[in-house]
C-alpha positions in Angstrom: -17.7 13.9 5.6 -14.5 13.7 8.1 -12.1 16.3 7.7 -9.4 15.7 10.2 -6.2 17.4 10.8 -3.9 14.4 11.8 -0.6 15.0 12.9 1.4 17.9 13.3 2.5 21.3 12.0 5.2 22.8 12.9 5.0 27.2 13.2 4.8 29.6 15.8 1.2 28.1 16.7 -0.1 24.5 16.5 -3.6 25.6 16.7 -5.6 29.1 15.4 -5.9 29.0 19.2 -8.8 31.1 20.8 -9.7 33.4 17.8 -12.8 32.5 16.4 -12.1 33.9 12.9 -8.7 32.1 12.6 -10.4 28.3 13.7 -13.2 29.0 11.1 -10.6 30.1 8.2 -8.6 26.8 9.8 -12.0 25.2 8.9 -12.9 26.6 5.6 -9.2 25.6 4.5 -10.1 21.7 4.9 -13.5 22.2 3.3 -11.8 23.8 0.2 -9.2 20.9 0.2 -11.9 18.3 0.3 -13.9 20.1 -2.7 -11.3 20.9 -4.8 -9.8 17.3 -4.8 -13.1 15.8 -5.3 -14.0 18.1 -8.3 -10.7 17.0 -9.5 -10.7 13.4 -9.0 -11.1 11.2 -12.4 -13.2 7.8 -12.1 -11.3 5.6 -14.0 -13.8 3.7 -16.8 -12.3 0.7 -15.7 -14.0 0.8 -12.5 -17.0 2.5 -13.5 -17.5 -0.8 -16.3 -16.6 -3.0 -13.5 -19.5 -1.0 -11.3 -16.7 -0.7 -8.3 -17.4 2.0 -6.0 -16.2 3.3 -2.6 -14.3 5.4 -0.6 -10.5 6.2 -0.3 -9.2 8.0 2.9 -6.0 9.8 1.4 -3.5 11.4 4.3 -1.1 14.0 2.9 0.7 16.5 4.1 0.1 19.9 2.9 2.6 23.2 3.1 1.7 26.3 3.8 3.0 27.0 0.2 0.0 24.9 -1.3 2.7 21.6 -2.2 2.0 18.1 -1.5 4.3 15.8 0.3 3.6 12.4 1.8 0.9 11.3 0.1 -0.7 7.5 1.3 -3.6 5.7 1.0 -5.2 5.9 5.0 -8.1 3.4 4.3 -8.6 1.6 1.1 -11.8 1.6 -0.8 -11.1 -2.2 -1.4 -10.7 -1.7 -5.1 -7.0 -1.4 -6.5 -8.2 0.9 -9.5 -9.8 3.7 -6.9 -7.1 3.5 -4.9 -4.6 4.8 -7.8 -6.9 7.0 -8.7 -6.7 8.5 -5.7 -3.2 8.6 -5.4 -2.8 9.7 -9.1 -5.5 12.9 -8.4 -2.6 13.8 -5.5 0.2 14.0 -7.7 -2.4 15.8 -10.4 -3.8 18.7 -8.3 -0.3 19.8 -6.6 0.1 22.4 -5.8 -3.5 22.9 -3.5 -4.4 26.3 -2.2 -1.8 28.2 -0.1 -2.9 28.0 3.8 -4.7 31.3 4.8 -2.5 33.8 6.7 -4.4 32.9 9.8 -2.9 29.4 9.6 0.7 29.8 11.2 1.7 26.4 10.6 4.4 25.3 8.0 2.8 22.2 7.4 -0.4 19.9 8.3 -0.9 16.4 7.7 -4.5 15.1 6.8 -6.6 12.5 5.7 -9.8 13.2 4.0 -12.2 10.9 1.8 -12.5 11.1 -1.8 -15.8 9.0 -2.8 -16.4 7.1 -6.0 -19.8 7.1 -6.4 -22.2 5.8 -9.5 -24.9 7.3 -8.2 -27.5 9.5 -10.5 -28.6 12.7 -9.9 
């Protein structure tokens, strides 16, 4: 799974810089973005009847406050019903996490993949 920071944030730092702890809670941040929003993301029937599947790359830009601004879909999964989807779960889950204190920044912009799957398990 990509997780990457696109963009940037504005803040007395643009990166955690040297401190180990700070790039791994930087880390840890985007990881709990990308699980929440996929525990949160709905697969609408209409798509599951139709068997569509695929991936949406969503880019967003998240405050340090947890709220959503910006919100665009990056690469389409090629199927208009997962792309709304996509863009629906944004508007639904505001606002995300607030940034850890290590995280100077006001703001980030991102794009991370939110997969519609049929698999089994």
């Amino acid at each position: 799974m990509a997780i990457a920071p696109a963009g940037s944030g504005t803040g007395t730092a643009a990166t955690p810089g040297d401190d180990p702890k700070a790039k791994r809670e930087e880390a840890d941040y985007y990881s709990l973005l990308s699980a929440h929003l996929n525990r949160k993301k709905r697969y609408p029937s209409e798509a599951k009847k139709a068997r569509q599947q695929g991936v949406v790359t969503v880019r967003f830009t998240v405050h340090a406050d947890g709220r959503i601004s910006g919100s665009s879909i990056r690469t389409s999964s090629g199927h208009d019903l997962l792309d709304q989807a996509t863009l629906d779960l944004m508007e639904r889950v505001a606002p995300l996490p607030r940034f850890p204190r290590s995280m100077t920044r006001d703001r980030v912009t991102i794009s991370l993949p939110i997969d519609y799957s049929l698999r089994t398990k």
